[in-house]
mmCIF file of the N, C-alpha and C atoms, coordinates in Angstrom:
data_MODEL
# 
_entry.id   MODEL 
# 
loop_
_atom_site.group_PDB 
_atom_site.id 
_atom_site.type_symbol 
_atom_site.label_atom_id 
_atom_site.label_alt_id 
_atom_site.label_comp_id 
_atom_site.label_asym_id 
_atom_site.label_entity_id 
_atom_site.label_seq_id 
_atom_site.pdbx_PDB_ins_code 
_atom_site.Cartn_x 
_atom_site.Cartn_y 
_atom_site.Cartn_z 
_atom_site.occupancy 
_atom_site.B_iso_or_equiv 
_atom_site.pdbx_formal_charge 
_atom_site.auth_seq_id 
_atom_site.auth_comp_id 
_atom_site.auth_asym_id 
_atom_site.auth_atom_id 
_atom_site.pdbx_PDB_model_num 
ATOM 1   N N  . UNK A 1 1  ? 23.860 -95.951 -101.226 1.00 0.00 ? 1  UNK A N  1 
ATOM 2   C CA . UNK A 1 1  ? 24.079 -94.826 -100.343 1.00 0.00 ? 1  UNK A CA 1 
ATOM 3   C C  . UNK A 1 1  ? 25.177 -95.119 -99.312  1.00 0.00 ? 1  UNK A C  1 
ATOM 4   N N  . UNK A 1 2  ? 25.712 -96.626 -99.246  1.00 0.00 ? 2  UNK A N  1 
ATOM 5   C CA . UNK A 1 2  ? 26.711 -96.357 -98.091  1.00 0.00 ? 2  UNK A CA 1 
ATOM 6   C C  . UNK A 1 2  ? 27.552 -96.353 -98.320  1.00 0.00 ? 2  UNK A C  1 
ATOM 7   N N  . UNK A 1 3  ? 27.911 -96.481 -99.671  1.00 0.00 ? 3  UNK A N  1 
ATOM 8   C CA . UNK A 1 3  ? 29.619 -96.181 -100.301 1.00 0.00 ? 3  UNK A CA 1 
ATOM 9   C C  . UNK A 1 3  ? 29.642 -94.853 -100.272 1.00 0.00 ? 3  UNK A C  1 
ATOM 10  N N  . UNK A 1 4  ? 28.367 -94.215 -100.381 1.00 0.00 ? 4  UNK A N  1 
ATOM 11  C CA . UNK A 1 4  ? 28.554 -92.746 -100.250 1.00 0.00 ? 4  UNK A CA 1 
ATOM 12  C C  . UNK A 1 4  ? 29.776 -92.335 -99.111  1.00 0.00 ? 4  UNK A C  1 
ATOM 13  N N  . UNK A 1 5  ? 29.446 -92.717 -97.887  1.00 0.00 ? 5  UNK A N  1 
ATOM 14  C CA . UNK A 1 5  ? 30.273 -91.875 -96.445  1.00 0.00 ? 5  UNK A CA 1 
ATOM 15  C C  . UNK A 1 5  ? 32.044 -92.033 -97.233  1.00 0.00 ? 5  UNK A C  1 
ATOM 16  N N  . UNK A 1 6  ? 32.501 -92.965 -97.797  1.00 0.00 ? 6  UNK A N  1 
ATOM 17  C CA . UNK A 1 6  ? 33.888 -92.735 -98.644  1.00 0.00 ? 6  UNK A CA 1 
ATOM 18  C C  . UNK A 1 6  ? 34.129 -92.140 -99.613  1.00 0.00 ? 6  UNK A C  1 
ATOM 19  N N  . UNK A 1 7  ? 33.231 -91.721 -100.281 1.00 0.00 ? 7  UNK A N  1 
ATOM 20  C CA . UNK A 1 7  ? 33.277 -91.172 -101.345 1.00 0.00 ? 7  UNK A CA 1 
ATOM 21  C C  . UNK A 1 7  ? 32.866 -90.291 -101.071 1.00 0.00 ? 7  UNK A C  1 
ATOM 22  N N  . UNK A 1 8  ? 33.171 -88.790 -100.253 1.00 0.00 ? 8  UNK A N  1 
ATOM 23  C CA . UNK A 1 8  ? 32.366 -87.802 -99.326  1.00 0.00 ? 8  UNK A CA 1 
ATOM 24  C C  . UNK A 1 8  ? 32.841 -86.623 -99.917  1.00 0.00 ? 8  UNK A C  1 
ATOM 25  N N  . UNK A 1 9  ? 34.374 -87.127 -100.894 1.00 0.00 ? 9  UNK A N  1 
ATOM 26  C CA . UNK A 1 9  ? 35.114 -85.809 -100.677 1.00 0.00 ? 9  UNK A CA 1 
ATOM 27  C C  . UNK A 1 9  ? 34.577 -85.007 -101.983 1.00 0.00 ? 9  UNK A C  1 
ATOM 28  N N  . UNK A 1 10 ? 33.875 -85.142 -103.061 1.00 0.00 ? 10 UNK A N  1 
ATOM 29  C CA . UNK A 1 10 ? 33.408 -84.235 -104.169 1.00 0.00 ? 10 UNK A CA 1 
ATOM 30  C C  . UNK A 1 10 ? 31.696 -84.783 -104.039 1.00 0.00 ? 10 UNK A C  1 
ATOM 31  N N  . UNK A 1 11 ? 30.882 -83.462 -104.267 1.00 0.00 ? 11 UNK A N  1 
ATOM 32  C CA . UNK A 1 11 ? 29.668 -83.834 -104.876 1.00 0.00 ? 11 UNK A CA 1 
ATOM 33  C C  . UNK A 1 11 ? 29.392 -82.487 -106.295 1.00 0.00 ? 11 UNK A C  1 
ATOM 34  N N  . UNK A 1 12 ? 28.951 -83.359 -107.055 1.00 0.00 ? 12 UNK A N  1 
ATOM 35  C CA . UNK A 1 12 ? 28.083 -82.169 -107.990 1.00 0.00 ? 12 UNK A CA 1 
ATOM 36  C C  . UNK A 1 12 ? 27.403 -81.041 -107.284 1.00 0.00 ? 12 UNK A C  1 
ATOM 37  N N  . UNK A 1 13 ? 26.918 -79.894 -107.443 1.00 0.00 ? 13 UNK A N  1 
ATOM 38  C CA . UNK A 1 13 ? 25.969 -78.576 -107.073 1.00 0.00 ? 13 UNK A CA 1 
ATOM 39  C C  . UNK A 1 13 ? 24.601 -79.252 -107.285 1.00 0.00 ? 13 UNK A C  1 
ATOM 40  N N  . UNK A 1 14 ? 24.495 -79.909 -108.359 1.00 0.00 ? 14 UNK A N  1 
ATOM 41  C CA . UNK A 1 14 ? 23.199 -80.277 -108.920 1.00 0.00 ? 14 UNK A CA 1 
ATOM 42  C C  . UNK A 1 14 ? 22.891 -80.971 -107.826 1.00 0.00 ? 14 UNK A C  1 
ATOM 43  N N  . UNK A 1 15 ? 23.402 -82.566 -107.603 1.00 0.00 ? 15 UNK A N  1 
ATOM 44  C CA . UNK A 1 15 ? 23.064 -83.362 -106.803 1.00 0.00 ? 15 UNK A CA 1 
ATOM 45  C C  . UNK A 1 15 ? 23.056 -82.648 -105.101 1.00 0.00 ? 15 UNK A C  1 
ATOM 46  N N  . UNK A 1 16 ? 23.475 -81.761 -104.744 1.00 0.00 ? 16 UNK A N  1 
ATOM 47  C CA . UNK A 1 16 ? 24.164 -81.416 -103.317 1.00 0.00 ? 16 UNK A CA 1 
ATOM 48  C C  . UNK A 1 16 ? 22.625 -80.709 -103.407 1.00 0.00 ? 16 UNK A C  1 
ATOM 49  N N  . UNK A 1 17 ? 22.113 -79.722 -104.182 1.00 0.00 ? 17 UNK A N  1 
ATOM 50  C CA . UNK A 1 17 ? 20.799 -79.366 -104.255 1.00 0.00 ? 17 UNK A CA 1 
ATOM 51  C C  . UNK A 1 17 ? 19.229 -80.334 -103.644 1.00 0.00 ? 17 UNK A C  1 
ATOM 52  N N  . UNK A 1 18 ? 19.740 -81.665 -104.904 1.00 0.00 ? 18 UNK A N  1 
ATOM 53  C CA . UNK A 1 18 ? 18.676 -82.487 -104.173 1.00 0.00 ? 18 UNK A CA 1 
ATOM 54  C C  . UNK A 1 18 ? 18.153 -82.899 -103.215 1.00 0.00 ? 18 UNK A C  1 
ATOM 55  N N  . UNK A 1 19 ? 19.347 -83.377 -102.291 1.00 0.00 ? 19 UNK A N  1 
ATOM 56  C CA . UNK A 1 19 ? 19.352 -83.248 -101.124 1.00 0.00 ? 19 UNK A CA 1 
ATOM 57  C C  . UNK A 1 19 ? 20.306 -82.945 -100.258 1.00 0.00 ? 19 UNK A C  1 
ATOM 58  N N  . UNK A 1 20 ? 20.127 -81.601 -99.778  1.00 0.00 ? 20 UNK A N  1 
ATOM 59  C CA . UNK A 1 20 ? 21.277 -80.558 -99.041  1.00 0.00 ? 20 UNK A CA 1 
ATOM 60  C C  . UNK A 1 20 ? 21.377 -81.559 -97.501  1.00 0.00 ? 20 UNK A C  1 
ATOM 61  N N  . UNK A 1 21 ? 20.078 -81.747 -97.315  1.00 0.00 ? 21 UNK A N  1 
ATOM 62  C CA . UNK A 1 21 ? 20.062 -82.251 -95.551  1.00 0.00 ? 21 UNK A CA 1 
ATOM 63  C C  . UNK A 1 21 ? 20.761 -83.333 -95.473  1.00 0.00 ? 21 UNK A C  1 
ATOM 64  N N  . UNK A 1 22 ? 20.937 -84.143 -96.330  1.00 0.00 ? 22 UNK A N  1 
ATOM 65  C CA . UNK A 1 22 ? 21.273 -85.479 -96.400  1.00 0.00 ? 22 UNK A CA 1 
ATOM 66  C C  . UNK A 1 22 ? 22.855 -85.327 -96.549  1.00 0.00 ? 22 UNK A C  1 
ATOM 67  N N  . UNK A 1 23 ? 23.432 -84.763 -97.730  1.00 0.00 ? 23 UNK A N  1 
ATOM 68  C CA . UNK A 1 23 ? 24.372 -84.225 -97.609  1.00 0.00 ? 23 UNK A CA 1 
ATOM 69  C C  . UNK A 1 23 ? 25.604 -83.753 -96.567  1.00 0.00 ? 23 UNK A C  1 
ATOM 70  N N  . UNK A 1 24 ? 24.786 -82.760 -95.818  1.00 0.00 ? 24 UNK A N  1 
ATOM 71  C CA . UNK A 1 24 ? 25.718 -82.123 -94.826  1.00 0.00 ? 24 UNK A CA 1 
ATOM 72  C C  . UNK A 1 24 ? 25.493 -83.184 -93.519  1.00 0.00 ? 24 UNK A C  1 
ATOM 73  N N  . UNK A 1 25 ? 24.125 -84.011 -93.590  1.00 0.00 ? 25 UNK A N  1 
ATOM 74  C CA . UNK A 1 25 ? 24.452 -84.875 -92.160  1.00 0.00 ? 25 UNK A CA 1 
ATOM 75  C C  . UNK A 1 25 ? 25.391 -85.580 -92.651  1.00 0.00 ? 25 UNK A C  1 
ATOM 76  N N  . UNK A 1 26 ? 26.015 -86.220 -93.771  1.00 0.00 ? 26 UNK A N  1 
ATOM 77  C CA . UNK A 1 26 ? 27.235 -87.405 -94.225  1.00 0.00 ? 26 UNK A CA 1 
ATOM 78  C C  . UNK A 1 26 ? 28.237 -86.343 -94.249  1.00 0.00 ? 26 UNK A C  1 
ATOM 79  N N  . UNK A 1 27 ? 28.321 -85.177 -94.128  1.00 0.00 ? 27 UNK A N  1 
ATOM 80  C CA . UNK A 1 27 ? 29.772 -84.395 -93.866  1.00 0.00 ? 27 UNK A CA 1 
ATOM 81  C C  . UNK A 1 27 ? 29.876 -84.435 -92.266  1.00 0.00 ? 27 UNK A C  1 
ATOM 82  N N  . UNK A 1 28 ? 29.169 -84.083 -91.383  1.00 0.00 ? 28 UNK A N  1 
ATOM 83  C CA . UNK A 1 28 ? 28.938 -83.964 -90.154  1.00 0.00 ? 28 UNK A CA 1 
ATOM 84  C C  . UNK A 1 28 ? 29.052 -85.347 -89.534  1.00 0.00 ? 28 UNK A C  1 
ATOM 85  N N  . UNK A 1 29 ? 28.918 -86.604 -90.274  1.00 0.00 ? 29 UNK A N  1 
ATOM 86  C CA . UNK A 1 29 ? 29.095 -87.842 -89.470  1.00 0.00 ? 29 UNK A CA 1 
ATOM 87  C C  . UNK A 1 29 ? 30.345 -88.347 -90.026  1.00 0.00 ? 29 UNK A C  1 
ATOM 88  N N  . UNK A 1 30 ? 31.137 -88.272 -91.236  1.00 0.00 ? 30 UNK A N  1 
ATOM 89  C CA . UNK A 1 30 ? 32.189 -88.556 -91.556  1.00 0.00 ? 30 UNK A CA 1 
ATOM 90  C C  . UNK A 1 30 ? 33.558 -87.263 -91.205  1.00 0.00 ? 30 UNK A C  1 
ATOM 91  N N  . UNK A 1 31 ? 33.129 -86.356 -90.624  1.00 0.00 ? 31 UNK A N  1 
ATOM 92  C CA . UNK A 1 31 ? 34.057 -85.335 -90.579  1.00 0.00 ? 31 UNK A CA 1 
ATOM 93  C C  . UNK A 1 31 ? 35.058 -85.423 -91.794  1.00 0.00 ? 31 UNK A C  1 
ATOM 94  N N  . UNK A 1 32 ? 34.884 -84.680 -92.690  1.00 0.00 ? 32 UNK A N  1 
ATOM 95  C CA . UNK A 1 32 ? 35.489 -85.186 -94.049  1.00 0.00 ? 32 UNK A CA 1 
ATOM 96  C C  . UNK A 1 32 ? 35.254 -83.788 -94.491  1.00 0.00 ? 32 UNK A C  1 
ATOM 97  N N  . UNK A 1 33 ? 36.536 -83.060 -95.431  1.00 0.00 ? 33 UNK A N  1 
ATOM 98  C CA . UNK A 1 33 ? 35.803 -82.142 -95.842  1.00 0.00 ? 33 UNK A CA 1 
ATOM 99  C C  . UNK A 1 33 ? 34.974 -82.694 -97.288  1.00 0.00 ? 33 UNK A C  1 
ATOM 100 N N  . UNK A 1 34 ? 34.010 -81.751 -97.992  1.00 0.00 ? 34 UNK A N  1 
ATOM 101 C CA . UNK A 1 34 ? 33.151 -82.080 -99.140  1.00 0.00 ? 34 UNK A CA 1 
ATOM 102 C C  . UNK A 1 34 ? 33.906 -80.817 -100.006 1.00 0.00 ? 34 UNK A C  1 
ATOM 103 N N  . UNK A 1 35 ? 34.100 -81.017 -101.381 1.00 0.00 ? 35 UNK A N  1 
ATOM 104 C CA . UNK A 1 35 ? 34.073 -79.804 -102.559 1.00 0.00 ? 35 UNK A CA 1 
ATOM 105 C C  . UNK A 1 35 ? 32.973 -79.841 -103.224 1.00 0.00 ? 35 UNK A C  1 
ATOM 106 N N  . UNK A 1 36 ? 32.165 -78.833 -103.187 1.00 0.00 ? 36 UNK A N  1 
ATOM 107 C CA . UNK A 1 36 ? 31.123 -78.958 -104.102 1.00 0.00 ? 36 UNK A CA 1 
ATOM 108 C C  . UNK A 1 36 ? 31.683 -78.436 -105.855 1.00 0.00 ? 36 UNK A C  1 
ATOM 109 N N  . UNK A 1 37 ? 31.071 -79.134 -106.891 1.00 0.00 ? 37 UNK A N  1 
ATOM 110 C CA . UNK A 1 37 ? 31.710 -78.961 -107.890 1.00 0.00 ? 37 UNK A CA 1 
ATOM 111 C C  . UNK A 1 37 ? 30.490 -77.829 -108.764 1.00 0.00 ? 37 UNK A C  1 
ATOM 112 N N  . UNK A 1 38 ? 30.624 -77.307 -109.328 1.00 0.00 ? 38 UNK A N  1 
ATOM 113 C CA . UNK A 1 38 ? 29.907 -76.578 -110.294 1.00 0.00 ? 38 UNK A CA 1 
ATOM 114 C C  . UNK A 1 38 ? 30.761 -76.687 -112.013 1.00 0.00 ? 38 UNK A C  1 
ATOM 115 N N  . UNK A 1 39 ? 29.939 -76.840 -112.729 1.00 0.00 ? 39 UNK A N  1 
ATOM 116 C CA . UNK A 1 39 ? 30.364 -77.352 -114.222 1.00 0.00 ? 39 UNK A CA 1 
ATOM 117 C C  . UNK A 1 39 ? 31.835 -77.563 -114.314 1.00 0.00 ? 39 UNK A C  1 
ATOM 118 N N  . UNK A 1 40 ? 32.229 -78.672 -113.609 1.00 0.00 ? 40 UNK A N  1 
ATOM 119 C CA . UNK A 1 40 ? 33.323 -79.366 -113.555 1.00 0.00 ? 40 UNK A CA 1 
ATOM 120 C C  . UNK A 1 40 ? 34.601 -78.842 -112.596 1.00 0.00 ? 40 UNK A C  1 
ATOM 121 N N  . UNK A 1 41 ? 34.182 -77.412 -112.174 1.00 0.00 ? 41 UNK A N  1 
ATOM 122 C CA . UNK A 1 41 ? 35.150 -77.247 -111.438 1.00 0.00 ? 41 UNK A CA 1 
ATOM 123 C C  . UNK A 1 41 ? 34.795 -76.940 -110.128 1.00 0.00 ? 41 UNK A C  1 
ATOM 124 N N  . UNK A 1 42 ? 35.752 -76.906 -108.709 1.00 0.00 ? 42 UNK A N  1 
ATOM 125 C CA . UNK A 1 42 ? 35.598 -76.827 -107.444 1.00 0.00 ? 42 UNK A CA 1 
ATOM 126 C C  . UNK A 1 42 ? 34.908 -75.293 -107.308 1.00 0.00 ? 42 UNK A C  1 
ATOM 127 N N  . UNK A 1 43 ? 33.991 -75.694 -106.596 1.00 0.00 ? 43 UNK A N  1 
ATOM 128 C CA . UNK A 1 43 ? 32.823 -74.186 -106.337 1.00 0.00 ? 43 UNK A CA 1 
ATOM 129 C C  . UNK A 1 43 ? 33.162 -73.647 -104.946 1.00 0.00 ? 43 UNK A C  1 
ATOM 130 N N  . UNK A 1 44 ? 33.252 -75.086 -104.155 1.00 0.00 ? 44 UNK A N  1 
ATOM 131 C CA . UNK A 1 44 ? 32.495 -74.592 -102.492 1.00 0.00 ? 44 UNK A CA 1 
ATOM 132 C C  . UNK A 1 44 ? 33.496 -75.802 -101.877 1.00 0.00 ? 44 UNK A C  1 
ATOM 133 N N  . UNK A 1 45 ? 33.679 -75.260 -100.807 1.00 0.00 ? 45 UNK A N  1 
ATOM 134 C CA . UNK A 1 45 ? 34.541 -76.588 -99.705  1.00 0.00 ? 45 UNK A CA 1 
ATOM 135 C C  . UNK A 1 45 ? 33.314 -76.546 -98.647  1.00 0.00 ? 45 UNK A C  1 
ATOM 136 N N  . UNK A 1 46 ? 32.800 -77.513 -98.025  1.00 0.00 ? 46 UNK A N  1 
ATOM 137 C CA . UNK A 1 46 ? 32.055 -77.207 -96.782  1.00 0.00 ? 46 UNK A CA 1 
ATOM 138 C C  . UNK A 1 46 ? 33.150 -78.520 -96.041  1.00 0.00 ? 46 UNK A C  1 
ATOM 139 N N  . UNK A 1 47 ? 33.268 -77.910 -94.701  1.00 0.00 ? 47 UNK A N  1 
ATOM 140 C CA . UNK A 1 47 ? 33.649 -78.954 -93.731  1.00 0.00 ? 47 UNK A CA 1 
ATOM 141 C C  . UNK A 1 47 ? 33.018 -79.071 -92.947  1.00 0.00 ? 47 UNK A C  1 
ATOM 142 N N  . UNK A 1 48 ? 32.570 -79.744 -91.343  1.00 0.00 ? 48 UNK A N  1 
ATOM 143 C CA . UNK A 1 48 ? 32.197 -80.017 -90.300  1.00 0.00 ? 48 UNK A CA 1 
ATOM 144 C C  . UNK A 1 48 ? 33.005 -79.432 -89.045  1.00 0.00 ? 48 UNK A C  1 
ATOM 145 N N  . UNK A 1 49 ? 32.409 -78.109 -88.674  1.00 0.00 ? 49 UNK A N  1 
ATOM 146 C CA . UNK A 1 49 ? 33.029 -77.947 -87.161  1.00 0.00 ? 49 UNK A CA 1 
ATOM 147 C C  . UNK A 1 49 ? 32.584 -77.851 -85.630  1.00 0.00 ? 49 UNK A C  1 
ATOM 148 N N  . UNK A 1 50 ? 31.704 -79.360 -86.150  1.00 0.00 ? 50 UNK A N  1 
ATOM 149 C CA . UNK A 1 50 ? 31.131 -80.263 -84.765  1.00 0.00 ? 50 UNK A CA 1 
ATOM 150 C C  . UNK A 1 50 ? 32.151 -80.737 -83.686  1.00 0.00 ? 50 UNK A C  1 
ATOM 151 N N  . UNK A 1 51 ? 32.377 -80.769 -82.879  1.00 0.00 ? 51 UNK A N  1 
ATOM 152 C CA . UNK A 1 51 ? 33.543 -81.377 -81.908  1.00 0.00 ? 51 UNK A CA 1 
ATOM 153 C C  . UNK A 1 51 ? 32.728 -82.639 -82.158  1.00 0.00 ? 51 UNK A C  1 
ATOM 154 N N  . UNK A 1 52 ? 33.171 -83.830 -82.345  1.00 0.00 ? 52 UNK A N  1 
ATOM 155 C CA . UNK A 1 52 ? 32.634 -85.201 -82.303  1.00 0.00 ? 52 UNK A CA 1 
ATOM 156 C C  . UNK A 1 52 ? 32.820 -85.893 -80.892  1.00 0.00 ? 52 UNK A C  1 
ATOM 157 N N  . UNK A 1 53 ? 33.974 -85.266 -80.466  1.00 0.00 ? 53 UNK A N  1 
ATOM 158 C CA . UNK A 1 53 ? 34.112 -86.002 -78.953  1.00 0.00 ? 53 UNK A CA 1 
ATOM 159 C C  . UNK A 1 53 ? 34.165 -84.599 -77.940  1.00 0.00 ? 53 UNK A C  1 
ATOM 160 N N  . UNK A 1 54 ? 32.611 -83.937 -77.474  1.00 0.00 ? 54 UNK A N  1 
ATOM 161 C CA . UNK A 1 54 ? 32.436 -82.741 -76.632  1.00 0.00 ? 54 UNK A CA 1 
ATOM 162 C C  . UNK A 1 54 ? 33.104 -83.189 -75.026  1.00 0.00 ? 54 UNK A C  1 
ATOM 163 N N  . UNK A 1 55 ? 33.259 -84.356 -74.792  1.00 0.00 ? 55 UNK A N  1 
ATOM 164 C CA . UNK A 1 55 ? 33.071 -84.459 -73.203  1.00 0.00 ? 55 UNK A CA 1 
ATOM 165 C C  . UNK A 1 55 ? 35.073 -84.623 -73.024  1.00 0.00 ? 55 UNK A C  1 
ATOM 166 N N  . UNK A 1 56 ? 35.701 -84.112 -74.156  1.00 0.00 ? 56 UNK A N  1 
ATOM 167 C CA . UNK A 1 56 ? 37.000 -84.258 -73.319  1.00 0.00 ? 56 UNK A CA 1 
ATOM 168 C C  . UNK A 1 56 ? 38.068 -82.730 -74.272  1.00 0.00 ? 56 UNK A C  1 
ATOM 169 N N  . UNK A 1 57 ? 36.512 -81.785 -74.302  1.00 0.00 ? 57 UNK A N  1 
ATOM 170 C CA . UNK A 1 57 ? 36.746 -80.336 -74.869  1.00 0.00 ? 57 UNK A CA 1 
ATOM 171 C C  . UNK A 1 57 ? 37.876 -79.889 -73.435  1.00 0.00 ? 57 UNK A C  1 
ATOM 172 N N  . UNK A 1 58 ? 37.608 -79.873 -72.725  1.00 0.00 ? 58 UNK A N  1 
ATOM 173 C CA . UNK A 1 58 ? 38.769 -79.267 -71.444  1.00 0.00 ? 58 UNK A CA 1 
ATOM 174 C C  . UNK A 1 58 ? 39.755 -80.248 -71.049  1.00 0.00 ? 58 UNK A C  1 
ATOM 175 N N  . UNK A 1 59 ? 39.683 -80.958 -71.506  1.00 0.00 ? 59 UNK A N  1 
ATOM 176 C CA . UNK A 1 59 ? 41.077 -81.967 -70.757  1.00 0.00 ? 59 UNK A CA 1 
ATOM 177 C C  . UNK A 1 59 ? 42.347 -81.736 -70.901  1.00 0.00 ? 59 UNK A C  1 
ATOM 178 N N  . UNK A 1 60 ? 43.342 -81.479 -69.842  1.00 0.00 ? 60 UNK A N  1 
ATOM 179 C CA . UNK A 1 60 ? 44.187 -81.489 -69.585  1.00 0.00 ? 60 UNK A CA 1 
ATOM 180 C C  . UNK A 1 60 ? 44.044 -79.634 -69.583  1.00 0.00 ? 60 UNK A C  1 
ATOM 181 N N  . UNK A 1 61 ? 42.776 -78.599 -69.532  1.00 0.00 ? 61 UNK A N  1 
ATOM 182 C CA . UNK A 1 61 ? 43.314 -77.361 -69.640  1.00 0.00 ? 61 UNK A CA 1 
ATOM 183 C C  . UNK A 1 61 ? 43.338 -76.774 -68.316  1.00 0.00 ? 61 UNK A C  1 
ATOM 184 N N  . UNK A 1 62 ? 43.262 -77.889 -67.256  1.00 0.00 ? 62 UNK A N  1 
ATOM 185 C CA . UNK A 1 62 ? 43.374 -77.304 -65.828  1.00 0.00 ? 62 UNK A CA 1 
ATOM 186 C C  . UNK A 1 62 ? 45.139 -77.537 -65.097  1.00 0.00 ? 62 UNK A C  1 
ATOM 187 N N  . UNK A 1 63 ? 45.983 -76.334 -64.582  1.00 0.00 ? 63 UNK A N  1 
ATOM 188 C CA . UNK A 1 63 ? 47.022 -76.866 -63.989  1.00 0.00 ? 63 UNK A CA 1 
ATOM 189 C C  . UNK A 1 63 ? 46.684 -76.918 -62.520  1.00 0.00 ? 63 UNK A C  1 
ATOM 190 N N  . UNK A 1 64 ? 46.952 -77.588 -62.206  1.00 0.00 ? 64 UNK A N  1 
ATOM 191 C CA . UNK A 1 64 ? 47.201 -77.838 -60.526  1.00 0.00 ? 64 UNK A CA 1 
ATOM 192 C C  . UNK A 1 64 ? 48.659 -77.378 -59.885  1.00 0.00 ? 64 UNK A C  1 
ATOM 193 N N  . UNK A 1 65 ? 48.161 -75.929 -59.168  1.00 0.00 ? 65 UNK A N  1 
ATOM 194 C CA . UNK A 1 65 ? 49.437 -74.724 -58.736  1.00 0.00 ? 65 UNK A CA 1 
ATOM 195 C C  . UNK A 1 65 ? 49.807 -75.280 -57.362  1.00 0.00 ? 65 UNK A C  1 
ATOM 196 N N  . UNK A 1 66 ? 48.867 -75.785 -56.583  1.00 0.00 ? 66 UNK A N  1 
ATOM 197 C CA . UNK A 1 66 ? 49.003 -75.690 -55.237  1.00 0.00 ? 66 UNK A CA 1 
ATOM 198 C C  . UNK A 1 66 ? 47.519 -75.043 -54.390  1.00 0.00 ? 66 UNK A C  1 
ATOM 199 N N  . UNK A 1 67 ? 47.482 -75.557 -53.045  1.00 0.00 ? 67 UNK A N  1 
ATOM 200 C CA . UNK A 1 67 ? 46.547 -74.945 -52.714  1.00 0.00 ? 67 UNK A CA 1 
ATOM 201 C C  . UNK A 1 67 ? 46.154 -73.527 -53.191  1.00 0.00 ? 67 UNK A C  1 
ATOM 202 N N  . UNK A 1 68 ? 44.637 -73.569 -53.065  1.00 0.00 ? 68 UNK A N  1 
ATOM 203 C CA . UNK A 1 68 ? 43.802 -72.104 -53.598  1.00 0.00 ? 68 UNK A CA 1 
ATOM 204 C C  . UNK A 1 68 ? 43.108 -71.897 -52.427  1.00 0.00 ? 68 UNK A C  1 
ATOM 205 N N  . UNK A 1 69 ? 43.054 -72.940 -51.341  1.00 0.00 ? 69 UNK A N  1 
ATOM 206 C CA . UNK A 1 69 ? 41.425 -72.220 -50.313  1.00 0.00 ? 69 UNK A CA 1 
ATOM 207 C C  . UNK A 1 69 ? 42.166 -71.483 -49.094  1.00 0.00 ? 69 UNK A C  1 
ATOM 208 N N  . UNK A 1 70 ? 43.584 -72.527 -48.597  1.00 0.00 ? 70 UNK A N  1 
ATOM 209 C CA . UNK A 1 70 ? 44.125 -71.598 -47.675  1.00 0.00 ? 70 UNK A CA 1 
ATOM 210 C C  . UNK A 1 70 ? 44.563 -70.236 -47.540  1.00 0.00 ? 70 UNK A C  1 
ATOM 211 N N  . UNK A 1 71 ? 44.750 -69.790 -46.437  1.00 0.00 ? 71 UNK A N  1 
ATOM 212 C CA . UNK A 1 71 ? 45.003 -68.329 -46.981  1.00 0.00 ? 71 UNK A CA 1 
ATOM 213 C C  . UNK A 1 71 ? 46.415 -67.835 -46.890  1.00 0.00 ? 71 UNK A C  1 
ATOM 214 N N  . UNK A 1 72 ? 47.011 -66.659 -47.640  1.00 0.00 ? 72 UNK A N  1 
ATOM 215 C CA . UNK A 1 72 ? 48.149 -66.762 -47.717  1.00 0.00 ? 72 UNK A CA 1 
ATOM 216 C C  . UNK A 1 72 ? 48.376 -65.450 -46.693  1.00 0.00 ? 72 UNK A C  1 
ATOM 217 N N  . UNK A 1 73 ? 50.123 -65.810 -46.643  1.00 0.00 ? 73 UNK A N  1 
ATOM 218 C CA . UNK A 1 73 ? 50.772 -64.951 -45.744  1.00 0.00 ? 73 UNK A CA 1 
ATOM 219 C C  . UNK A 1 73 ? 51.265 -63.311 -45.989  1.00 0.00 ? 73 UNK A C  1 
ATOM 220 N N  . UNK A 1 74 ? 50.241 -63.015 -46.810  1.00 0.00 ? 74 UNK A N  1 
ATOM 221 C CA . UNK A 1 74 ? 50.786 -61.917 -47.685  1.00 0.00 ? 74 UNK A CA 1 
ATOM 222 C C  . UNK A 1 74 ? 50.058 -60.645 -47.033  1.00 0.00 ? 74 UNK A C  1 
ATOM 223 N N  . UNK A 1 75 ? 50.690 -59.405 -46.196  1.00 0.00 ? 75 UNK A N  1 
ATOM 224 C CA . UNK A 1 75 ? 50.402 -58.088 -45.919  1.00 0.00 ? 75 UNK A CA 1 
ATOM 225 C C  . UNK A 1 75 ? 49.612 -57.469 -47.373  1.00 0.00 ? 75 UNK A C  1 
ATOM 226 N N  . UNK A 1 76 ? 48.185 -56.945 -46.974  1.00 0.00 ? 76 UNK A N  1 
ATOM 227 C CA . UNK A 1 76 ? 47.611 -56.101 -48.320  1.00 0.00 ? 76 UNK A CA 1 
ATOM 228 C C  . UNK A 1 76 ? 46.897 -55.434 -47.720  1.00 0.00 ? 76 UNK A C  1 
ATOM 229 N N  . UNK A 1 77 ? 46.755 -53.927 -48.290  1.00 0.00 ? 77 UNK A N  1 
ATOM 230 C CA . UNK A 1 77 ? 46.175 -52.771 -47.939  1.00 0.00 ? 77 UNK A CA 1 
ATOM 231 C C  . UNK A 1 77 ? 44.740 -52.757 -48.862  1.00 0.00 ? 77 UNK A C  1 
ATOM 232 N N  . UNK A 1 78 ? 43.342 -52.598 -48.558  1.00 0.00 ? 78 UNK A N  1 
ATOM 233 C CA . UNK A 1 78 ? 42.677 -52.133 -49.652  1.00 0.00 ? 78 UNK A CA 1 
ATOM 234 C C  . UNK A 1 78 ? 42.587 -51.281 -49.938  1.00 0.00 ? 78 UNK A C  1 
ATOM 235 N N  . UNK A 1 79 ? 42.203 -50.284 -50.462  1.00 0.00 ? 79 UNK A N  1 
ATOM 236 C CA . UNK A 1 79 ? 42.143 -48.979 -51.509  1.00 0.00 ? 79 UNK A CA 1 
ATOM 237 C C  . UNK A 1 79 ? 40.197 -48.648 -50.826  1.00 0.00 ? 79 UNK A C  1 
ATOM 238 N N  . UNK A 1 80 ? 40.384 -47.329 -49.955  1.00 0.00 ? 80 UNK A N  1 
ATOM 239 C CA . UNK A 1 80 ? 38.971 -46.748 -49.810  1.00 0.00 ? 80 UNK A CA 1 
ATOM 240 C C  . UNK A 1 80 ? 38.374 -46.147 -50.323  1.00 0.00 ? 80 UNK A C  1 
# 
């Protein structure tokens, strides 16, 4: 089973049946896509669209403009 995680990229339908759970956790931990095959030919692609690294999902999507708390010098009317 642990040559399996390299060998990730084709499985049979038959075998992917046996065990589905097992399966998609070795797609989900190898981020790899899988083809599932049906009587010899490509059936199904499943990939993994887990973020593997969640804690640096925002990085770099903040710019730094300049102060935000002071207040600015700008004349504005509100609308009654």
């Amino acid at each position: 089973m642990k040559q399996l995680r390299w060998l990730m990229n084709t499985v049979t339908l038959s075998k992917f049946y046996e065990k589905p759970q097992f399966y998609l956790d070795e797609i989900v931990k190898s981020n790899k896509e899988t083809i599932l095959i049906k009587n010899g030919k490509p059936y199904l692609k499943i990939l993994s669209v887990i973020d593997t690294n969640p804690k640096n999902l925002l990085k770099d999507s903040i710019i730094f403009e300049g102060d935000i708390i002071s207040p600015i010098e700008v004349d504005w009317e509100a609308n009654s």
